[in-house]
Every structure is written in structure tokens, then in C-alpha cells.
C-alpha positions in Angstrom: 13.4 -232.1 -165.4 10.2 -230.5 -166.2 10.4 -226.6 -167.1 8.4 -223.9 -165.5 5.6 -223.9 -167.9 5.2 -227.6 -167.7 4.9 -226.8 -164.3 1.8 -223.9 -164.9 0.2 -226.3 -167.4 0.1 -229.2 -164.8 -1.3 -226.3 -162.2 -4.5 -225.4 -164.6 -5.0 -228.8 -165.4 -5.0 -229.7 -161.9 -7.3 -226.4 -161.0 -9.7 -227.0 -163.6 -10.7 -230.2 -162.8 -11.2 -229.6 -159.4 -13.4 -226.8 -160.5 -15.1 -229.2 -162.7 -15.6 -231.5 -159.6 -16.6 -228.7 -157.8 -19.5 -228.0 -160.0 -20.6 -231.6 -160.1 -20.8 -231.6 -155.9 -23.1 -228.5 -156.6 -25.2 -229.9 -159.0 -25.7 -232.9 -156.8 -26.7 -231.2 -153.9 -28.9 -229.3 -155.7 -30.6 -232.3 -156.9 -30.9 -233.9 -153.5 -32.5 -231.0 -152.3 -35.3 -231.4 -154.5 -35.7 -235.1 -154.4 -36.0 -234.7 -150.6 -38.3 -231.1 -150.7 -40.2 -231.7 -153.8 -42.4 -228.6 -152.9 -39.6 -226.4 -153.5 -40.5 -226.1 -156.9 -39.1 -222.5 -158.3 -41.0 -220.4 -160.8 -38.0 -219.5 -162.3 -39.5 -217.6 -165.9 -42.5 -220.2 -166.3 -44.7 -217.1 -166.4 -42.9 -215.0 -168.7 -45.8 -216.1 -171.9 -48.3 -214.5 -169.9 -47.1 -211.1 -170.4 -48.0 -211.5 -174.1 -51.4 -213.4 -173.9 -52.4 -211.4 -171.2 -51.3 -207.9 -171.5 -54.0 -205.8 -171.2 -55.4 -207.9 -168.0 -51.7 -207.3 -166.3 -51.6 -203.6 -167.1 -54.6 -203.4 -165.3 -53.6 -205.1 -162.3 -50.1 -203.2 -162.9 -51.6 -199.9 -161.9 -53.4 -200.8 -159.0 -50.2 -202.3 -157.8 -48.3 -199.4 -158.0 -51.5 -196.4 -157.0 -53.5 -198.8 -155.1 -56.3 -197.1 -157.1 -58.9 -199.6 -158.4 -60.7 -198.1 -161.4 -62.2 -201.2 -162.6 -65.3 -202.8 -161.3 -65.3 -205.7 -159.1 -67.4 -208.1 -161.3 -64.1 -208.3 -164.0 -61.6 -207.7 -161.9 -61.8 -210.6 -160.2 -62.8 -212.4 -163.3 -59.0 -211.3 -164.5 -57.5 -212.6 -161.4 -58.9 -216.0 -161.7 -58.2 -216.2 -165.0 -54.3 -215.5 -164.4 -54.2 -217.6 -161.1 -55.5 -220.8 -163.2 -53.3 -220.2 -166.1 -50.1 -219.8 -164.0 -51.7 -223.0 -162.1 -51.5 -225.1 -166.0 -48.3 -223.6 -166.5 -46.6 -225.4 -162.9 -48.6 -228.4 -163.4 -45.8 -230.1 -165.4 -43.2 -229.1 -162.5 -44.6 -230.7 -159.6 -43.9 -234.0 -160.3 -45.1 -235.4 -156.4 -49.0 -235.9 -156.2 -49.0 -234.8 -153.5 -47.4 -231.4 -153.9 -50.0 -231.2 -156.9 -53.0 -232.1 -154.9 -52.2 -229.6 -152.5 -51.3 -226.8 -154.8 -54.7 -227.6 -156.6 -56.6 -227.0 -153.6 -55.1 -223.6 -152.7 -55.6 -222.7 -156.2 -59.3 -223.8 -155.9 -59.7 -222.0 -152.5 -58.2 -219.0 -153.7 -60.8 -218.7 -156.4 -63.6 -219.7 -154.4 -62.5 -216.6 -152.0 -62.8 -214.5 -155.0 -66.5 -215.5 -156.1 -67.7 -214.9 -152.6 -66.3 -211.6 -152.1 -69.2 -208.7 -152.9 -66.4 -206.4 -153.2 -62.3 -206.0 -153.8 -60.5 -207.4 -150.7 -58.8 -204.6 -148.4 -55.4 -205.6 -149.7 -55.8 -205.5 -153.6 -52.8 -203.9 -153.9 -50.6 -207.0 -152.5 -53.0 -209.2 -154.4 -52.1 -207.6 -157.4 -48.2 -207.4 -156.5 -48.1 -211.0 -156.4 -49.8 -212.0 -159.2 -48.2 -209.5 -161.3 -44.7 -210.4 -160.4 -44.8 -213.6 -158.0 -40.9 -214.4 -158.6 -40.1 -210.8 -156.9 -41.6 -211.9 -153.9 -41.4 -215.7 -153.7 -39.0 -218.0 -155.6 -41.3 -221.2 -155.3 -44.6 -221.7 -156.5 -46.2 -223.1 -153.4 -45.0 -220.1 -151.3 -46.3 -217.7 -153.7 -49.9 -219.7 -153.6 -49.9 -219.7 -149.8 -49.5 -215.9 -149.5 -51.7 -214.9 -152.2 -54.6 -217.3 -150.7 -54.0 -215.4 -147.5 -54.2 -212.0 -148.7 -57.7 -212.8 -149.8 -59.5 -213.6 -147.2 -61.5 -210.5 -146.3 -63.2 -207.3 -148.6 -62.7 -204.2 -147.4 -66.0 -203.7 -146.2 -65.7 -207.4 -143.8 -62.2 -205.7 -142.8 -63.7 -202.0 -141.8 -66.7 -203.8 -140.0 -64.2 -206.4 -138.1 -62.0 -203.5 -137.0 -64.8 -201.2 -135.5 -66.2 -204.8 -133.6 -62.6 -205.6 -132.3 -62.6 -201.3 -131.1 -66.1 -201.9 -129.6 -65.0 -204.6 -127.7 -62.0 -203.4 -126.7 -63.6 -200.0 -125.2 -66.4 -202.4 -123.5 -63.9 -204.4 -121.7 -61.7 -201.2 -120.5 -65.1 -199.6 -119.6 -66.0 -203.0 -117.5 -62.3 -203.1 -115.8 -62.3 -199.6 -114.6 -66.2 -200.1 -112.9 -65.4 -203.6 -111.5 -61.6 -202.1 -110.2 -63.8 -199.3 -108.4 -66.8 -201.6 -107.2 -64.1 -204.1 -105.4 -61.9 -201.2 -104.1 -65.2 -199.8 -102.2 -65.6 -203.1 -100.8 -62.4 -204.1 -99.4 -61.4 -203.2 -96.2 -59.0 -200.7 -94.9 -56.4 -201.9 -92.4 -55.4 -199.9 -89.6 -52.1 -197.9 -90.9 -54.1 -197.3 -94.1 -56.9 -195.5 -91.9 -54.5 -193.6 -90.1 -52.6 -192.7 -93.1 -56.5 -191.7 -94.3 -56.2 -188.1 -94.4 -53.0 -188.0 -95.3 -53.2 -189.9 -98.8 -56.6 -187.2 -99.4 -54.2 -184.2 -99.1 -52.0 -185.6 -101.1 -54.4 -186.6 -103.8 -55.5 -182.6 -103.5 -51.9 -181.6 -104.2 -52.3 -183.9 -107.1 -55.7 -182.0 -109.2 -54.3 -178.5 -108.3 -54.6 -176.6 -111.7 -51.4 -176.3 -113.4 -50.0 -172.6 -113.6 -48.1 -172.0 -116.6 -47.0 -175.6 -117.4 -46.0 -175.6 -113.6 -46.6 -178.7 -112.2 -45.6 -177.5 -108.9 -48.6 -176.7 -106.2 -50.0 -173.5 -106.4 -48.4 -172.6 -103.2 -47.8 -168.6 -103.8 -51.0 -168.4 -104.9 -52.8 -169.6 -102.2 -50.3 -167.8 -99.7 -51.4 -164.5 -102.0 -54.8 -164.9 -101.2 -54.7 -165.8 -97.3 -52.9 -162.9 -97.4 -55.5 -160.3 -99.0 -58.3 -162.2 -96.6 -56.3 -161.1 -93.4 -55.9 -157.4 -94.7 -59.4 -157.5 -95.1 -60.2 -158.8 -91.9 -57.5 -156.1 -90.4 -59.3 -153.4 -92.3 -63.1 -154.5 -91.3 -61.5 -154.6 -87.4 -60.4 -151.0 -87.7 -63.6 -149.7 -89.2 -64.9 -151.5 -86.3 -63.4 -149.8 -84.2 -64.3 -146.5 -85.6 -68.0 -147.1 -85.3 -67.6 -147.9 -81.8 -65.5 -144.8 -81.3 -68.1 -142.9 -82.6 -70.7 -144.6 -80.9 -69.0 -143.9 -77.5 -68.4 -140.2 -77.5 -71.5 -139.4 -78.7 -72.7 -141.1 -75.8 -70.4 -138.8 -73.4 -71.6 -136.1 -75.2 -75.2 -136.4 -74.0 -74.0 -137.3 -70.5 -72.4 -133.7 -70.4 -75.5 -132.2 -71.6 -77.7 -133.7 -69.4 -75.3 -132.4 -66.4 
């Protein structure tokens, strides 16, 4: 008969190994994974020598990442950008064992600092640009991801993206302006039908209610006011009639006052 701590030895024994098990099942899958994605190639710290060898040129990029202030000219700072890219591109080299993963991390990395050379001036998202290459791993755990999005933030300067933003404005505002004089040109050409003629004058009042001035934030018809004033015009016609009548008055007796003198 076996005694209790026979009993809790057997357990851990039994527990470790499947633990151990566990781990290899892990491992496994994890190398199956990259065997079948080989462009999931991580980063991991294969940057980390950079920090010494090129400390000055990452302080520099460090502060525009965090004030978006660019304080160095154009000419080097893209000259420290390629410079990083490609040395970061030697360092993953080794790691991408499929050609064709390396092929086509290659070319980004060739196209990336093509877009670099042609631009006359920063592009208008520095400050991502130099996010990413600063600290790619905080962003993007595999190297082929990180390429992607930092060839994509380069694509325009500033001054392309200011001048492509006032165009696509332009544009917009010409085709509203268009829309609104071709909706007006084809509503004075189509015809009305009969209820809409009859309803004719009604609609016209009703778009009158609609541009009364507002009173006060009212946005109720003036109604009072208008009532107000037809009011003053017939006391002024009321008062015009008696003074009217006066004159006449007048007129008339002195009228009958020559009559008598004449008798």
C-alpha cells in the first residue's frame, strides 16, 4: 500500500511531465507557424546595437517624434533615415531565410529610400516616420509589417500634401457649385402637373412663412407683428377720414353762410 506522499510524488511527477509535454506542443506550433508564414519574421531586439552606433542620429529623430518639431534640415535628415532603414535592413537579412520574403523586403527597402531622395522637403507625417524607425517593435512585431507601413507614410512632402488637399477642396466646391445650377436649370424645365399648379399659390405662401425674419430666436411667423401694424394703418385711415370730414364740414357752412348774406 502506497502512503500519501507516495501518492503527492506520483501527482508532481505525473503534472510535470504533462507540463513538459505541454511546452513541447507549444514549441511545435510555434514552429509550424513559421515554416508555413515565413514572412512573419519578428524583430524581437535585433535593433538594439543601433542605439549605441547610432545615438546621436536617433536622438535626433527622438525629438521630432515626441514635438513633431523638425529642427534639422532636410538634406541630413533624410540622409539619417536612410542610413538607419538600411542598417536595420543588414541586420534582418540573416532572418529571412525565404528568397522570396528577402526579395520583397529588399524592394520596399529600396522604394522607401528612393521616396526619400525625391522628396524636396520632409513628408507631412515625419512624426510617424520617425516613431517607427525609432522604435519599430512598439508598433509592429514583424519586420515586414514595420517596412510596409513606414514605405507608406512616405509617400508625400508636406508641400504635395497641402497642394493635394486645396485641389481635392477645389473640386469638391466646383462639383457642389455645378449640382446646385444643373438641380435649378432642370427644375425650370420640368413641367408642373395639374394638383401641383393648383397647389401653386399655396406652396409660395408657405415658402413666405418660411424667410420671415426671426424675432428673438422665435422661429414662429411674425404674426403679432404684422397684426400690430395693420392695426396702426387702419387708425390712420380712421383718423385721415375724420379730418376729412372736418374739412368738408367747414367747407359747407361757410357755404350757408354766404347764402344767408346774400338773402
Amino acid at each position: 500500500m502506497s502512503s500519501p506522499g507516495n501518492d503527492s510524488r506520483i501527482s508532481d511527477s505525473n503534472g510535470s511531465s504533462q507540463q513538459s509535454n505541454g511546452n513541447a506542443v507549444t514549441e511545435s506550433q510555434s514552429s509550424i507557424r513559421q515554416e508555413a508564414r515565413p514572412d512573419l519574421v519578428e524583430i524581437e531586439d535585433g535593433f538594439e546595437s543601433l542605439k549605441s552606433s547610432e545615438q546621436q542620429a536617433l536622438e535626433t529623430l527622438e525629438k521630432i517624434a515626441e514635438t513633431n518639431q523638425v529642427m534639422t534640415p532636410w538634406s541630413e535628415l533624410r540622409i539619417i533615415l536612410n542610413r538607419i532603414v538600411s542598417k536595420q535592413s543588414r541586420i534582418m537579412d540573416p532572418k529571412l531565410q525565404d528568397s522570396n520574403v528577402r526579395n520583397q523586403a529588399d524592394r520596399i527597402t529600396a522604394d522607401i529610400s528612393e521616396i526619400l531622395q525625391k522628396l524636396e522637403d520632409c513628408p507631412f507625417t515625419i512624426q510617424r516616420v520617425c516613431e517607427l524607425v525609432v522604435n519599430p517593435t512598439q508598433h509592429y512585431k514583424t519586420y515586414l509589417k514595420y517596412l510596409r507601413a513606414l514605405q507608406k507614410v512616405n509617400w508625400s512632402s508636406w508641400q504635395e500634401f497641402v497642394d493635394r488637399r486645396r485641389n481635392a477642396a477645389r473640386e469638391r466646391t466646383e462639383d457642389d457649385s455645378e449640382g446646385f445650377y444643373g438641380t435649378v436649370s432642370m427644375a425650370s424645365t420640368v413641367p408642373l402637373s395639374d394638383n401641383e399648379e393648383t397647389n401653386e399659390d399655396t406652396n409660395d405662401a408657405t415658402e413666405q412663412d418660411k424667410d420671415r425674419p426671426q424675432m428673438n430666436g422665435i422661429e414662429e411667423p411674425c404674426d403679432e407683428v404684422e397684426q400690430n401694424n395693420e392695426q396702426g394703418d387702419n387708425t390712420i385711415e380712421a383718423t385721415e377720414s375724420r379730418e376729412d370730414d372736418r374739412e368738408d364740414n367747414k367747407e359747407d357752412n361757410k357755404e350757408d353762410n354766404k347764402e344767408d348774406k346774400t338773402d
